[in-house]
C-alpha positions as CSV (number, residue, x, y, z in Angstrom):
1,X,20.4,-9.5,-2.1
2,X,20.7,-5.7,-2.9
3,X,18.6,-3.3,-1.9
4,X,17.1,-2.6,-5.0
5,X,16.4,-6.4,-5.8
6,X,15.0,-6.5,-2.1
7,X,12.7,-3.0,-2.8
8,X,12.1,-4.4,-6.0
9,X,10.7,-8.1,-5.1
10,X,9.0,-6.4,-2.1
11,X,7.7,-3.9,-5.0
12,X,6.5,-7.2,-7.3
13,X,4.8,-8.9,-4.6
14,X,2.6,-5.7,-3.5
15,X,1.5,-5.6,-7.4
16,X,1.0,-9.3,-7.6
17,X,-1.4,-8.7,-4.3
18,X,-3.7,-6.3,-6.4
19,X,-2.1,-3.1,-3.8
20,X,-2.9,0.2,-5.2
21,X,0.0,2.4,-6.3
22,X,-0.5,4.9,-3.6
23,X,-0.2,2.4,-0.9
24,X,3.1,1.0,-2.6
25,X,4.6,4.1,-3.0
26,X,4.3,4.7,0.9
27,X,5.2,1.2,1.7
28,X,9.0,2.1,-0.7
29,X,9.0,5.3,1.1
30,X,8.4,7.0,-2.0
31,X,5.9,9.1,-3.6
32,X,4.6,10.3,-7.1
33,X,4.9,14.2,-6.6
34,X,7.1,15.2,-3.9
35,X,5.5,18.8,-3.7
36,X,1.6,17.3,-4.0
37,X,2.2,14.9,-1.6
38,X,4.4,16.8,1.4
39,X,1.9,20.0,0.9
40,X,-1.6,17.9,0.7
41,X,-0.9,14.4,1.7
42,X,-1.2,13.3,5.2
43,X,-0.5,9.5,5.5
44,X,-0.8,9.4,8.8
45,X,-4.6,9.7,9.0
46,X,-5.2,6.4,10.7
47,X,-8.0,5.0,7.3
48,X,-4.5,5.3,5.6
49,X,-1.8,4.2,8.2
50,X,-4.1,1.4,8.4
51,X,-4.5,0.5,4.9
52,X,-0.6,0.5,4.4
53,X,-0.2,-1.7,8.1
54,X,-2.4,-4.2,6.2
55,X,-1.4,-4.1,3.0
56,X,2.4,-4.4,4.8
57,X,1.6,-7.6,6.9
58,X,-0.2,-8.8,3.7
59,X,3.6,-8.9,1.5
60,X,5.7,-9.5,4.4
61,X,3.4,-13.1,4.4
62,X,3.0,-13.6,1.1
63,X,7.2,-13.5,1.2
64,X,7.1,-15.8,4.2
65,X,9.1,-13.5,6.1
66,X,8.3,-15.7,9.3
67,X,9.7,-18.7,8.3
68,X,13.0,-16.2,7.2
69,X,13.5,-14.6,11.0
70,X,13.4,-18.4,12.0
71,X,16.2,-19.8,9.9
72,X,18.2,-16.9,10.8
73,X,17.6,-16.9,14.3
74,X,18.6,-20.9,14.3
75,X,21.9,-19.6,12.1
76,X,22.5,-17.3,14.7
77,X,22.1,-19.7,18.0
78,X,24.2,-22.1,15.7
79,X,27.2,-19.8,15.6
80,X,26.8,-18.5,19.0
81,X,27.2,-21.7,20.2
C-alpha cells in the first residue's frame, strides 16, 4: 500500500467515525488555509491535542492496527529465526 491509499483509507475511516474535518486535517498533517491556520491556530492547546489523541486511537482501532503490529511482529520472529 502507497501512501496515498494508506492517508486515504486512514482519511475514509476518520469520516466513516463521524470526525470533524478540522480534526482530520491535523491527523493528515494538513490544513485548510495555510496562512489562517500557522498565524491563528494553535493545535497544541491540550482541549485540541486531546480531541485529535482520541479521535487517533479511535481510527487506529477501528483499522485494527493491533492485531496488524502482531502479525508482523510474528513475520518478523519467523524470519529472524
Amino acid at each position: 500500500m502507497d501512501m496515498k491509499s494508506a492517508r486515504k483509507t486512514f482519511n475514509t475511516i476518520a469520516k466513516g467515525l463521524k470526525i470533524d474535518e478540522d480534526t482530520r486535517l491535523i491527523l493528515l498533517g494538513r490544513q485548510a488555509d495555510p496562512i489562517l491556520a500557522r498565524s491563528y491556530d494553535f493545535n497544541q492547546d491540550p482541549t485540541i491535542s486531546n480531541s485529535v489523541y482520541k479521535a487517533h486511537m479511535e481510527v487506529l482501532e477501528k483499522y485494527r492496527v493491533n492485531k496488524l503490529i502482531n502479525i508482523i511482529m510474528n513475520w518478523i520472529k519467523f524470519i529472524l529465526t
